[in-house]
C-alpha positions in Angstrom: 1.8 16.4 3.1 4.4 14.6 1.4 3.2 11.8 -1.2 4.6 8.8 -2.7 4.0 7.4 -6.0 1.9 3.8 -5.5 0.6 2.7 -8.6 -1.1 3.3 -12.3 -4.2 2.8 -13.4 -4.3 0.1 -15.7 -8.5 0.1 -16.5 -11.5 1.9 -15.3 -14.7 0.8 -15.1 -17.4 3.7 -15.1 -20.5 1.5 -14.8 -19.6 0.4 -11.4 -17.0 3.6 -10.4 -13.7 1.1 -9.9 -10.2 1.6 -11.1 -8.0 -1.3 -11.6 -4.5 0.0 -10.3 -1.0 -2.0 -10.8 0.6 -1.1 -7.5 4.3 -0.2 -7.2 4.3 -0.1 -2.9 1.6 -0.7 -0.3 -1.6 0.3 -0.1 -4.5 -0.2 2.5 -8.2 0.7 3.4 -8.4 4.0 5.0 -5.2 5.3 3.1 -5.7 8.9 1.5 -5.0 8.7 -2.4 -4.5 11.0 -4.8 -5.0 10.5 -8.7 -3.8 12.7 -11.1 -3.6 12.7 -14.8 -4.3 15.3 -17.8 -7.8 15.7 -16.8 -8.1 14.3 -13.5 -6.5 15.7 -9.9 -8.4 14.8 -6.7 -7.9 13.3 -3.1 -10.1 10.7 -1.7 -9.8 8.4 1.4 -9.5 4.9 -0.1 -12.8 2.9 1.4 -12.9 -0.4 -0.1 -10.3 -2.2 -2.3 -10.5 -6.0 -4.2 -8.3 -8.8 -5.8 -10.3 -10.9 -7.8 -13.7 -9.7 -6.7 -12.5 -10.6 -3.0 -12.8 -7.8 -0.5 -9.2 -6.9 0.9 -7.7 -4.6 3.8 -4.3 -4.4 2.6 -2.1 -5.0 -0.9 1.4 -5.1 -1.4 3.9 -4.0 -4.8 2.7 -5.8 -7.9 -1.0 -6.7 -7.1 -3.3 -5.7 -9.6 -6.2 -4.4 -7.1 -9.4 -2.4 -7.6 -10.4 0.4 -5.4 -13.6 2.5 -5.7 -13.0 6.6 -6.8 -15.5 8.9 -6.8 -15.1 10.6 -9.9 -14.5 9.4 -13.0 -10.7 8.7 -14.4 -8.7 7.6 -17.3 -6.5 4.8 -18.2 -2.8 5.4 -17.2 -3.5 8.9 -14.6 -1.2 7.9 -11.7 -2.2 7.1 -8.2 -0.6 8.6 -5.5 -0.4 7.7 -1.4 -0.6 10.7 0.7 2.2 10.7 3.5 2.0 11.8 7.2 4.8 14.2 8.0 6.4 13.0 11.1 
């Protein structure tokens, strides 16, 4: 699996589980991610994702969106979009 850079997290919320991500490409619901930083590296399937509290299926370079991790991150750890190989 190849995978393309998509975004930074910009804030992370631990209460509610969210990262705030600045995105640098496209990213949708059902899209495998990876994040990785200095203490985190882990693959999820991405299952919900908001702008401004509003449910969305789909978000495009320079939205500022929050998706839902399962662990726990930190401020600036990269987010990756896993690729299919064709």
């Amino acid at each position: 699996m190849n995978e393309e850079k998509i975004g930074i997290v910009s804030n992370y919320y631990k209460n509610i589980g969210v990262a705030a991500v600045i995105l640098e490409g496209t990213l949708a619901v059902g899209d495998t991610i990876h994040i990785k930083g200095h203490k985190t590296d882990f693959t999820q399937k991405l299952e919900s994702m908001q702008i401004e509290h509003k449910n969305i299926e789909k978000a495009k370079e320079g939205d500022d969106v929050g998706i839902k991790v399962n662990q726990d991150i930190r401020k600036h750890d990269i987010v990756y979009k896993l690729m299919e190989q064709v």
